[in-house]
C-alpha positions in Angstrom: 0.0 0.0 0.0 1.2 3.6 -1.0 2.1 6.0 1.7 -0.6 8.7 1.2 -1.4 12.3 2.8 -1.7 10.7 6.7 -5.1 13.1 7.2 -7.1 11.0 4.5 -8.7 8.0 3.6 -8.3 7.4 0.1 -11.3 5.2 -1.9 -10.3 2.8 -4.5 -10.6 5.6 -7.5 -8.6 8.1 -5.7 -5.8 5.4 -4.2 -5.0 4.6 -8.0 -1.5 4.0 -8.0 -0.1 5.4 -11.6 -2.9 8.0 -12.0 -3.1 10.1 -8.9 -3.8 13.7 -9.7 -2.0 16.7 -8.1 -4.8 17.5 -6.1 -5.8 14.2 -4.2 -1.8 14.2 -3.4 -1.8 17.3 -2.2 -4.9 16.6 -0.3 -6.8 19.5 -1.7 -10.7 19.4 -2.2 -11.2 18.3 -5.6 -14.2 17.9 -8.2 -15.1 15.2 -11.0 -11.6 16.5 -12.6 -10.0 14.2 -10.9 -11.3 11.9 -13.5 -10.3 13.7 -16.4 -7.1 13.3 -15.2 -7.0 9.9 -14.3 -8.1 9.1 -18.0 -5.8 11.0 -19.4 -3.5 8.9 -17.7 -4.9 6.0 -19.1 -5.4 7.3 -22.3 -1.2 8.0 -22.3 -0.5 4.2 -20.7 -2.5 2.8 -23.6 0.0 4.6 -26.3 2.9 3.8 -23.8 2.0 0.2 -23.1 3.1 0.6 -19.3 2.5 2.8 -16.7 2.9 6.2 -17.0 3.3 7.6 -13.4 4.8 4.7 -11.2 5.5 5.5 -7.6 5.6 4.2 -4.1 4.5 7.5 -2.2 2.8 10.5 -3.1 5.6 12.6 -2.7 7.7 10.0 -5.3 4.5 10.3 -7.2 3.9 14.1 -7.5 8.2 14.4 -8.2 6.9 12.0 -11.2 3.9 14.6 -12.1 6.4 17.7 -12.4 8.7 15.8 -14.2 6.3 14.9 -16.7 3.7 18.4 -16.6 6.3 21.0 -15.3 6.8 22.2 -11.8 4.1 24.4 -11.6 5.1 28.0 -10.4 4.6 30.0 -7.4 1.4 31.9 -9.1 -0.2 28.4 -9.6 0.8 26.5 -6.5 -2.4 26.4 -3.9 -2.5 28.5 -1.7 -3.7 26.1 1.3 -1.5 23.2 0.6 0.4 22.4 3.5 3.4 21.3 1.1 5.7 23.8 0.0 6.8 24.0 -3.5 10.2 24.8 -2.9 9.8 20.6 -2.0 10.3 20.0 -6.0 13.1 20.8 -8.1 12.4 23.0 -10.6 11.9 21.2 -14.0 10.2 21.8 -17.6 7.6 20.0 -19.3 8.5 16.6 -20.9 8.1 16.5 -24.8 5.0 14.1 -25.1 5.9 13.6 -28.3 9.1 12.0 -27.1 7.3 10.0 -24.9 4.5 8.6 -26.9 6.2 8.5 -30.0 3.5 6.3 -31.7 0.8 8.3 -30.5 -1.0 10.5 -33.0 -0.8 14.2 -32.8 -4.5 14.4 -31.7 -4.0 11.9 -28.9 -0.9 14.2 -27.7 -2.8 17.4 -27.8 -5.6 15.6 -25.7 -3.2 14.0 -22.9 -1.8 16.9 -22.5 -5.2 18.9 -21.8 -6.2 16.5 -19.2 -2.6 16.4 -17.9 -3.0 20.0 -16.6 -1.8 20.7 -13.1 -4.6 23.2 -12.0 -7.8 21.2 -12.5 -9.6 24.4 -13.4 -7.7 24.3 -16.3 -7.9 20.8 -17.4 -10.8 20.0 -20.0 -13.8 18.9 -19.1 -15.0 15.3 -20.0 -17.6 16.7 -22.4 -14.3 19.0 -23.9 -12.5 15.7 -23.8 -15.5 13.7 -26.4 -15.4 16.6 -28.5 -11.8 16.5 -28.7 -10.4 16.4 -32.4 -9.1 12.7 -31.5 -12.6 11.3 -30.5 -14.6 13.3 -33.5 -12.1 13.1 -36.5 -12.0 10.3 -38.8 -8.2 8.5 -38.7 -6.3 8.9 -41.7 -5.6 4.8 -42.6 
């Protein structure tokens, strides 16, 4: 079992190992996009063919996040998280492209929509089925 935020009690959906969002880690209040970003997690581990995000703690896990999203800055860190951001290395955005090299550009654009740190920001699951990758017809 992971080592989560000690103040919580994680449900099966939020205790998902590779797909923990920013804000359940951080034990922030958090909304139904949670679930955008866990699928865009799963959505990337399907082009990957392994998990995206692996970890043994949260902290391991969110060092895993910035390293993948960015190491979001002071402006966007929260405000009531306990945890301060000078706990992570400053570090760019990975090149998803790099990462998920046999993904199609429309499935790259979409992971990294649901892959964004502040879940205001993130798409919405309806944004997410109208989403180029979802309504376009592949080129064979």
């Amino acid at each position: 079992m992971r080592k989560g935020c000690p103040t919580r009690t994680y449900t099966i959906c939020e205790a998902y190992e590779e797909g923990g969002p920013p804000e359940v880690l951080l034990c922030l209040s958090y909304n139904t996009a949670v679930d955008v970003w866990s699928c865009g997690c799963v959505l990337a581990e399907l082009h990957l063919r392994s998990p995206l995000l692996p970890a043994a703690t949260d902290t391991q896990q969110l060092q895993r996040i910035f390293r993948l999203i960015g190491r979001p800055s002071e402006r966007e860190w929260p405000a009531d998280c306990s945890l301060p951001l000078a706990s992570f290395p400053p570090c760019p955005a990975a090149d998803l492209r790099t990462l998920l090299p046999r993904a199609p550009p429309q499935a790259i654009h979409l992971i990294q929509n649901m892959l964004v740190f502040d879940p205001a920001k993130r798409l919405t699951a309806l944004d997410c089925l109208q989403h180029p990758y979802f309504t376009d017809n592949p080129n064979l």
